[in-house]
C-alpha positions as CSV (number, residue, x, y, z in Angstrom):
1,X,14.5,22.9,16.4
2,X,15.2,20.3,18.7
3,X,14.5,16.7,16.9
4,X,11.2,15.7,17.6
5,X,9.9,11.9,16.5
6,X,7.3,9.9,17.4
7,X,9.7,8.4,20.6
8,X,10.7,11.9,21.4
9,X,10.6,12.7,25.2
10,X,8.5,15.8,24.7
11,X,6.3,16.9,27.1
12,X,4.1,20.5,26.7
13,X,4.2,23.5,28.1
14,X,1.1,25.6,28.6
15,X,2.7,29.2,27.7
16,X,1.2,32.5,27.2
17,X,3.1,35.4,25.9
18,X,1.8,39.3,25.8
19,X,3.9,41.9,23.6
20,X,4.0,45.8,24.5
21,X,5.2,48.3,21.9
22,X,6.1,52.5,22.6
23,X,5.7,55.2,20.0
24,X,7.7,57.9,20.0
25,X,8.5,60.5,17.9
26,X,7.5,64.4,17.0
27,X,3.7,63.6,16.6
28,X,3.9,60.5,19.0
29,X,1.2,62.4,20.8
30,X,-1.3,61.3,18.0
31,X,-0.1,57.2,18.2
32,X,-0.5,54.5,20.9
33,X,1.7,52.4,23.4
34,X,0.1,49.0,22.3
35,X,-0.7,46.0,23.8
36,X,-1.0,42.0,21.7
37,X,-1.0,38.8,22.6
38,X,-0.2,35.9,21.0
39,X,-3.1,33.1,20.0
40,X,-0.8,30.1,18.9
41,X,2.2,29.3,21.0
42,X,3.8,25.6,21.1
43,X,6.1,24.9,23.7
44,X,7.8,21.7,24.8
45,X,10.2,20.1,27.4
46,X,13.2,17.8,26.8
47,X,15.1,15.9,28.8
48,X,18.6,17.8,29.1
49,X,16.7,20.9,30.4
50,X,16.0,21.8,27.1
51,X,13.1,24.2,26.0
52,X,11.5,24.8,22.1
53,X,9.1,27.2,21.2
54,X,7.5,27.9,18.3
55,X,5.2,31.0,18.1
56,X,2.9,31.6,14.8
57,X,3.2,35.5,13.7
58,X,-0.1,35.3,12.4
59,X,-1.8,34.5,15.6
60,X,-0.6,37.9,17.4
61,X,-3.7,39.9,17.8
62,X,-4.0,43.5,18.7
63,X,-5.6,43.7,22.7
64,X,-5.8,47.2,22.5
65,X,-3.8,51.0,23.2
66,X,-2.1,51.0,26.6
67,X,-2.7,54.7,28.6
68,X,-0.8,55.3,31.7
69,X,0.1,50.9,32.3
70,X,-4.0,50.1,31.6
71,X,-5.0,48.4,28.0
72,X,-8.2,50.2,26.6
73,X,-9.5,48.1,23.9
74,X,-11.8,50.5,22.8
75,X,-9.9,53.4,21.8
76,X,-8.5,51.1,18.8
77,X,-11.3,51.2,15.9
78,X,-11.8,47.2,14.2
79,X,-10.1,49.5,11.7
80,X,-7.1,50.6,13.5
81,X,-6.5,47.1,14.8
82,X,-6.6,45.2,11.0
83,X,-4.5,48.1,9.7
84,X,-1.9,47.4,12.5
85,X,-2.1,43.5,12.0
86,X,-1.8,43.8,8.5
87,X,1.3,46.3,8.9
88,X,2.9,43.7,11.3
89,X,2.5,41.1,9.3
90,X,3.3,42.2,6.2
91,X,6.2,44.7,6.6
92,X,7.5,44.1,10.2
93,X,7.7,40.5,10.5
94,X,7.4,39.9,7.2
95,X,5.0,36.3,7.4
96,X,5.1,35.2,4.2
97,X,8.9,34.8,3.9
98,X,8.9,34.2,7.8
99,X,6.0,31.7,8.7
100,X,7.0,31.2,12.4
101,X,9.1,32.9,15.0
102,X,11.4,30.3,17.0
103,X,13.5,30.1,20.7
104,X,15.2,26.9,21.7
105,X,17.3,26.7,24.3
106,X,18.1,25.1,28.2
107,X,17.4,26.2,31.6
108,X,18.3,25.6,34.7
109,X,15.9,25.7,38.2
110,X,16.6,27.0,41.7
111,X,14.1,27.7,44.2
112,X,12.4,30.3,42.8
113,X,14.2,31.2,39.8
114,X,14.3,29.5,36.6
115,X,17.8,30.5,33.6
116,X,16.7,30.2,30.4
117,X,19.4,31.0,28.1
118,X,19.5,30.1,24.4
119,X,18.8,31.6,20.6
120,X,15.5,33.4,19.0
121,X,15.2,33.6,15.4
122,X,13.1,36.0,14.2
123,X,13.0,37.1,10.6
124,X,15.5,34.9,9.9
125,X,17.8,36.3,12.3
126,X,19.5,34.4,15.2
127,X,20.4,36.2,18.3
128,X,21.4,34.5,21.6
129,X,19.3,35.9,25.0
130,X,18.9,35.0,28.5
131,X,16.2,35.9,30.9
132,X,15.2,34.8,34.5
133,X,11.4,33.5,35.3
134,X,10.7,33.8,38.6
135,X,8.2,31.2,40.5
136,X,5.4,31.8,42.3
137,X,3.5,28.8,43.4
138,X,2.3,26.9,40.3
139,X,2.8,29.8,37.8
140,X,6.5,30.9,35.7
141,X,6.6,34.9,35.3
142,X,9.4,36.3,32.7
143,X,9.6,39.5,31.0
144,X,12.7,40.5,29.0
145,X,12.9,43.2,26.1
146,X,14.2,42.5,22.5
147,X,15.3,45.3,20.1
148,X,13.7,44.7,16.7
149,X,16.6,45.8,14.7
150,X,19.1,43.1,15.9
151,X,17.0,41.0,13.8
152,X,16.9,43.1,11.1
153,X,13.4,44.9,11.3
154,X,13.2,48.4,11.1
155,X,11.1,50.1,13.6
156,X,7.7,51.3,11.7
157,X,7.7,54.9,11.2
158,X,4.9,57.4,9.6
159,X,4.9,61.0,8.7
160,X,8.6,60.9,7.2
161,X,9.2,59.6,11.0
162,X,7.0,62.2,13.2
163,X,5.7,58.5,14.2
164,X,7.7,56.0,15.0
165,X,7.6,52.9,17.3
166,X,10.6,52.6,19.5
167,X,13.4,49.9,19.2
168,X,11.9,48.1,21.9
169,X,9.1,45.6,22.6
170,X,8.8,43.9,26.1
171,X,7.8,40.5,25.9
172,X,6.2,38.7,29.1
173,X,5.7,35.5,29.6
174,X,3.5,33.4,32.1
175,X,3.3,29.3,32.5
176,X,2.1,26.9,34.4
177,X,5.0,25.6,36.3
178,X,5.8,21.8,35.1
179,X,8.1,20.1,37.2
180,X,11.1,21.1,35.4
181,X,13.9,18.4,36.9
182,X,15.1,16.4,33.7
183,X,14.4,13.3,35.5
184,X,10.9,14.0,35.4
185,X,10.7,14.5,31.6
């Protein structure tokens, strides 16, 4: 992470992030597309046009299946949803060993576009990504998809792999739109 001290020029950035997941599989008929959320983001502003966020594993909650693009929380039994939260904890992103997932990294603003470019570590695992948030009056919008096994997590699988989720989980992100110009940091 970026240095941060008491005299640090930090400055906070209301984030909030929704994660999608696909099943797949022989017997994906029988599984669910989910949707979750995350409770516990930090995210703060440097000068430089630098960006650090720090997301807590344990705060991602279950919001429910997802059947043709609409989230129905009530097909998932309390249940389901503990089982799924204990399973991503425990074996996919591994908390314990893991405590907290990390990006830092810089952007740059146009109009109505804002690069952000820099590394997420996830399980201990740096990889380097770049995604474009578009603006729309006082609101960020980003979405960009990360492949679970560049960081070393397998995909969970169940019935010798009849089950399985896919390599993919599509990340969104929405903020409140700070004015971003490093003089104003």
């Amino acid at each position: 992470m970026f240095p941060v001290s008491p005299t640090d020029d930090a400055k906070p950035l209301a984030l909030e992030i929704t994660l999608f997941t696909f099943k797949e599989g022989l017997l994906a008929r029988a599984a669910h597309d989910l949707q979750l959320h995350v409770e516990h983001v930090e995210a703060r502003l440097f000068s430089g046009n630098r960006l650090a966020i720090e997301v807590d594993p344990l705060s991602i909650q279950v919001d429910g299946a997802v059947v043709h693009g609409e989230v129905h929380a009530d097909i998932l039994s309390a249940d389901n949803r503990r089982e799924i939260q204990h399973t991503l904890q425990e074996s996919v992103l591994k908390v314990a060993r893991y405590p907290m997932l990390r990006f830092e990294g810089t952007f740059e603003e146009s109009s109505s576009l804002v690069e952000i470019q820099g590394t997420l570590e996830l399980c201990g695992v740096q990889q380097t990504l770049s995604t474009r948030a578009r603006a729309k009056g006082g609101t960020l919008f980003a979405e960009l998809e990360i492949r679970p096994s560049a960081f070393g997590i397998q995909p969970f699988r169940a019935l010798m792999g009849a089950i399985r989720v896919q390599d993919r989980v599509v990340v969104r992100i929405r903020g409140v739109r700070p004015s971003l110009n490093s003089a104003s940091i």
